[in-house]
C-alpha positions in Angstrom: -195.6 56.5 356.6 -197.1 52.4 356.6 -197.1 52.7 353.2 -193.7 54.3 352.5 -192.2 51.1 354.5 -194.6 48.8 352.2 -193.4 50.6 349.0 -189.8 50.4 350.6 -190.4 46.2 351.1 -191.3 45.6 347.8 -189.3 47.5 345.7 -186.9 45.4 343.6 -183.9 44.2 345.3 -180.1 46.1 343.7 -178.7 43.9 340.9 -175.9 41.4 341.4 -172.5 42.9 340.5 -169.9 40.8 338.1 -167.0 39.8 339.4 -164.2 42.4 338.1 -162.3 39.3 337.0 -164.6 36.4 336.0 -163.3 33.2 336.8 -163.8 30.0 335.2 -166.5 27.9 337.2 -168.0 25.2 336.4 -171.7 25.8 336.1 -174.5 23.3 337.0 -177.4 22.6 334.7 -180.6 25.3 335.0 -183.7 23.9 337.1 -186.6 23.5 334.6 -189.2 26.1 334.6 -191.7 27.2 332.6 -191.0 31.1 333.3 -193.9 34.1 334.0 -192.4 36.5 333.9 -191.4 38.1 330.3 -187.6 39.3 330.0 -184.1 37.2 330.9 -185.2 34.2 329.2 -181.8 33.8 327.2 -179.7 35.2 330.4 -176.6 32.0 331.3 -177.7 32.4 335.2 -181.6 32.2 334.4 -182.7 29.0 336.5 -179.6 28.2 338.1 -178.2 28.7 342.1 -176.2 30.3 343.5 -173.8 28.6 346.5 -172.2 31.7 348.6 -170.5 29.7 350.8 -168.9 27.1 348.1 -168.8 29.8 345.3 -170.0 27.9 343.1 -173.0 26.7 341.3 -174.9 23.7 342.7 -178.2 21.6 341.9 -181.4 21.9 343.0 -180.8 18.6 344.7 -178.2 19.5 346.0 -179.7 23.3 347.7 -182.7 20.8 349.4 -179.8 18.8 350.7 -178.1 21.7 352.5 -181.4 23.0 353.4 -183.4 19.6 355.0 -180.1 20.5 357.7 -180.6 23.4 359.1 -182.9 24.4 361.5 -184.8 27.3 359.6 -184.9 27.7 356.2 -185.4 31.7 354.6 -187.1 31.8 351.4 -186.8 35.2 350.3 -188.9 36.6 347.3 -189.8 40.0 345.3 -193.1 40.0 346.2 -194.5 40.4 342.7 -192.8 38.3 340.7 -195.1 35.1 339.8 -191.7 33.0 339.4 -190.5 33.4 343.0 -193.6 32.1 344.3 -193.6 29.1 341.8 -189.7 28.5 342.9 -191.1 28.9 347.0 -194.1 26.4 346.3 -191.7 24.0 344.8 -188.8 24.2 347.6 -192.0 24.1 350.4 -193.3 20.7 348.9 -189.7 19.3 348.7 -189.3 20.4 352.9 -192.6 20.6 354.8 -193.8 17.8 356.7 -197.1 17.4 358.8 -196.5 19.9 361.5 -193.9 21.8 359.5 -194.5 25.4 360.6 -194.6 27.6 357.4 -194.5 31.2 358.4 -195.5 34.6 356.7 -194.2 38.1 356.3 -197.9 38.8 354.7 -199.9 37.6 357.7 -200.1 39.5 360.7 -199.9 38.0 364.0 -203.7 39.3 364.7 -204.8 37.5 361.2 -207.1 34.9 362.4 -206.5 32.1 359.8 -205.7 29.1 362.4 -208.7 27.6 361.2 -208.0 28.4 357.2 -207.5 24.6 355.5 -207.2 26.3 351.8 -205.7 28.9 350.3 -209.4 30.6 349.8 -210.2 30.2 353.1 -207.1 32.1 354.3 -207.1 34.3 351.5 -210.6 35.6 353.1 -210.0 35.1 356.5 -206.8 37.6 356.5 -209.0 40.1 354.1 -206.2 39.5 351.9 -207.9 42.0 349.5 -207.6 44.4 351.9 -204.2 43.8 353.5 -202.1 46.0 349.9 -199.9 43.0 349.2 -199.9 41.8 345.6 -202.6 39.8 343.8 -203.6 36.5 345.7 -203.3 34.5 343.0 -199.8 34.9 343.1 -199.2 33.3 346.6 -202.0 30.6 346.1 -199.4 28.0 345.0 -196.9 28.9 348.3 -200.2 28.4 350.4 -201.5 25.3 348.7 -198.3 23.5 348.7 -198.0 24.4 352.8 -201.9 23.0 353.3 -201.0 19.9 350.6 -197.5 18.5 352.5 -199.6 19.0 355.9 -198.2 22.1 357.3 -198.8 24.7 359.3 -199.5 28.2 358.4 -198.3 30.9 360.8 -199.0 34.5 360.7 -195.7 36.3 361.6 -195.4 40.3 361.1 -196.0 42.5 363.5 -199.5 44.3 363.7 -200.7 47.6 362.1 -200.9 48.8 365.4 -197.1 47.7 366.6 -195.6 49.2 363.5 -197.0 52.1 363.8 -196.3 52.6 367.6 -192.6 51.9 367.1 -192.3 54.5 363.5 -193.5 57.0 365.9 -191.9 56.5 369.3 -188.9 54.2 368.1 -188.0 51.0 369.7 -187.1 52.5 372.9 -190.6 52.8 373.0 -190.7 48.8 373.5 -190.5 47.6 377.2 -188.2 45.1 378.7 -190.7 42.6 378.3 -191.5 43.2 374.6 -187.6 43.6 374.4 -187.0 39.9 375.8 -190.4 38.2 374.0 -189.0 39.5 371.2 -185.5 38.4 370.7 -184.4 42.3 369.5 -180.5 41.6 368.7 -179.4 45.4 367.9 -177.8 46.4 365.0 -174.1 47.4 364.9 -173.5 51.1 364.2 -172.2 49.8 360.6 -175.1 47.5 360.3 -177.6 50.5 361.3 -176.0 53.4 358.6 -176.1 50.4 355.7 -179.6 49.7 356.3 -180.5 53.2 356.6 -179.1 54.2 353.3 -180.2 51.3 351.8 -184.0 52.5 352.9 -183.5 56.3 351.3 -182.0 54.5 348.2 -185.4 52.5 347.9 -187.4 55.7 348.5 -185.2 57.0 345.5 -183.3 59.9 347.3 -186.6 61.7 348.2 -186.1 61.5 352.1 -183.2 62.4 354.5 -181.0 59.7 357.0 -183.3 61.4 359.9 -186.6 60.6 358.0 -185.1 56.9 357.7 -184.5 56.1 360.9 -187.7 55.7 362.3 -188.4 53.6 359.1 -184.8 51.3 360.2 -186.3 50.9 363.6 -189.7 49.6 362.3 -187.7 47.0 359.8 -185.8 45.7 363.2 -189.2 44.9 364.7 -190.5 43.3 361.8 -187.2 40.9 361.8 -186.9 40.4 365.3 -191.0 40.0 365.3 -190.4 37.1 363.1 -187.4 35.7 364.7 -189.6 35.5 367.7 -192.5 34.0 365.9 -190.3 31.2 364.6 -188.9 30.6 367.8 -192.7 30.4 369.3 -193.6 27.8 366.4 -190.4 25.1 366.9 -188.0 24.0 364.5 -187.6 22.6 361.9 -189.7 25.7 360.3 -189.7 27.7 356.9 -190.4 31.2 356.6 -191.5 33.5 353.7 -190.6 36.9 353.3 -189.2 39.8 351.0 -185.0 39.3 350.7 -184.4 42.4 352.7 -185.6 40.8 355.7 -184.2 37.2 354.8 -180.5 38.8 355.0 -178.3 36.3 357.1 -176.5 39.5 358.6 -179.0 41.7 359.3 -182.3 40.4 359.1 -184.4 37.4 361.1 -181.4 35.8 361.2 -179.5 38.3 363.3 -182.1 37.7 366.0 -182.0 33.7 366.2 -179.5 31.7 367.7 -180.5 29.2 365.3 -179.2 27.1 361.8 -180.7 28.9 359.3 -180.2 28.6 356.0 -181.0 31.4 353.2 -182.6 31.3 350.0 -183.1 34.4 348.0 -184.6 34.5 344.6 -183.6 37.2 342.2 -183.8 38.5 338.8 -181.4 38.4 336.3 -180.1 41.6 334.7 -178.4 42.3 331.5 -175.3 42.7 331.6 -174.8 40.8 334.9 -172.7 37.3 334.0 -169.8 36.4 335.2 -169.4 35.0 339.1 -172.4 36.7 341.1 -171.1 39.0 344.4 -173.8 37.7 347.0 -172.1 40.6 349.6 -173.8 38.7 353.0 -177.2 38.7 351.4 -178.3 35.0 351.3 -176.4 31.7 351.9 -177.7 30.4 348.0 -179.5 32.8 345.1 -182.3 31.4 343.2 -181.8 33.0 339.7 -185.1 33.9 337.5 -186.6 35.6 334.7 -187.4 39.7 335.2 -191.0 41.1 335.4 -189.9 44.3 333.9 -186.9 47.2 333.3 -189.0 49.3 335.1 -186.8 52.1 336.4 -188.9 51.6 340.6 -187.8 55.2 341.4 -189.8 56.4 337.9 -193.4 54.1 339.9 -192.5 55.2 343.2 -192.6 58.9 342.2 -196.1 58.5 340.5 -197.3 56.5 344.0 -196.1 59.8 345.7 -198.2 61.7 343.6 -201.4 59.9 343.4 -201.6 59.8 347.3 -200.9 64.0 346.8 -204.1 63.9 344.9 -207.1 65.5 346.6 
C-alpha cells in the first residue's frame, strides 16, 4: 500500500486544457534555461508563467515579486523531472535568507539531518538511497542553493510509521491532540470525492472509490503534516513538494491560516496552447520541457507486476 501512495505522488500531473476560445494575451518573454529534459523544446508556453489570478502571463521578476509577499511560498514539482528542480533551486536563491526555513515533502520528520551542512551530508544522513524517491542528483541543486543563501532545512512528511497507522485505521484513528498539533482542516464532501477519483485515475482505473479512501485519508495527513511543520518552523518559509499537495484548495494550504503563495511547475504538452485552465491548482504555473510521452498507466502496470513476481 506505501508504495501505491508513492507511485500515486509521483505520477505525472493531468495536462493543462486550452481554453475553448483562445483569447488574445499578451505573452511575456520565456525565462532562460538550458532545458534537461528532451521533448517541448519548440512548445510557445515552454519557459514562461503562468498568473491565475491576473490571467495573464508575467515575468520572472515579476512572480519573485508577488512571492517575497506572502508568508509561505509552495513550490510544487514532478518529482523526476531534472528541470523542476533547476527552476526550485533558482526561485530558493532569489527568496531564502539566513534563517529562511526550507521545508521537504522527501524528508521525514524522524530524518535526522539538523546537523547536515551539504547536500552529501544530508543526502546520507536521511539514507536518501534508501528512502525510493528519485536520483539524488536531481535534488542536489534545491539542497545546495537552501545551505548556499543560509537556510534551513526542515524535514516535513509524516513518518513511515504515521502513514501507515492512518492507511489502516483512517484518521479517526488520530486523537484530539494529534488532531489539534496537527492543524487537520477536513475536506468538503466535494473536495473528498475529487481527490478520491483523482487517486484511482493515477492508479489508472485498477482500484475502487473504497480502496481509495484510505489512500485520501493518508494524503490529508501528509498536507495537514506539513501545514503543521511550517507553522512549527515560522514564517517567512518555503516548502517543496509534489503539485498535488501544493494545491491552494486542497492541499497544505487548506490547513494554514496563512499567505501562501503557489508555484507549480509543469510540462508542456502538444497540443496544449492557447490560455492555460489552472482549475484551483496553483496561484502561477512554471512551464517546462517534458521528460517523456510515456503513457504512466503503461509503467505503473509493469510496477504492479514486478512487485507480483516471486
Amino acid at each position: 500500500m506505501l508504495l501505491l501512495l508513492v507511485l500515486a505522488c509521483q505520477r505525472s500531473a493531468p495536462p493543462v486544457p486550452a481554453a475553448e476560445a483562445p483569447v488574445a494575451v499578451e505573452v511575456a518573454a520565456p525565462s532562460p534555461v538550458e532545458w534537461q529534459a528532451p521533448l517541448g523544446h519548440e512548445h510557445p508556453w515552454i519557459g514562461r508563467i503562468w498568473s491565475a489570478d491576473d490571467q495573464a502571463w508575467i515575468q520572472e521578476e515579476a512572480l519573485l515579486g508577488a512571492l517575497r509577499r506572502a508568508d509561505v511560498v509552495l513550490l510544487g514539482e514532478k518529482h523526476d523531472n531534472p528541470d523542476h528542480h533547476v527552476l526550485q533551486a533558482r526561485v530558493i536563491g532569489a527568496l531564502v535568507q539566513p534563517g529562511t526555513p526550507v521545508l521537504f515533502e522527501q524528508l521525514d520528520l524522524d530524518d535526522r539531518v539538523a546537523g547536515a551542512r551539504s547536500p552529501a551530508e544530508l543526502a546520507e544522513a536521511a539514507r536518501w538511497a534508501e528512502s525510493g524517491w528519485p536520483d539524488f542528483a536531481l535534488y542536489e541543486p534545491v539542497f545546495a542553493a537552501v545551505y548556499e543563501g543560509g537556510g534551513v532545512v526542515v524535514p516535513a512528511h509524516p513518518t513511515r510509521a504515521q502513514v501507515q497507522a492512518v492507511t489502516s485505521g483512517g484518521l479517526e484513528s488520530l486523537s484530539g491532540a494529534d488532531r489539534d498539533r496537527l492543524r487537520l482542516a477536513p475536506l468538503s464532501d466535494a473536495q473528498h470525492a475529487t481527490l478520491e477519483q483523482e487517486i484511482v485515475d493515477a492508479h489508472c482505473g485498477m482500484i475502487d472509490a473504497e480502496s481509495a479512501w484510505p489512500m485520501v485519508d493518508a494524503q490529508v495527513l501528509k498536507d495537514a503534516t506539513m501545514a503543521s511543520a511550517i507553522a512549527e518552523a515560522g514564517t517567512p518559509a518555503i516548502l517543496v513538494a509534489g503539485g498535488g499537495h501544493t494545491r491552494p484548495d486542497r492541499g497544505v494550504p487548506h490547513h494554514l491560516d496563512l499567505d501562501t503563495a503557489t508555484v507549480l511547475f509543469r510540462e508542456v504538452r502538444d497540443g496544449l496552447t492557447g490560455i492555460p485552465t489552472v482549475d484551483g491548482e496553483a496561484d502561477y504555473v512554471w512551464f517546462t520541457a517534458r521528460l517523456d510521452d510515456e503513457d504512466p498507466c503503461d509503467r505503473f502496470r509493469e510496477q504492479l507486476e514486478e512487485m507480483r513476481r516471486p
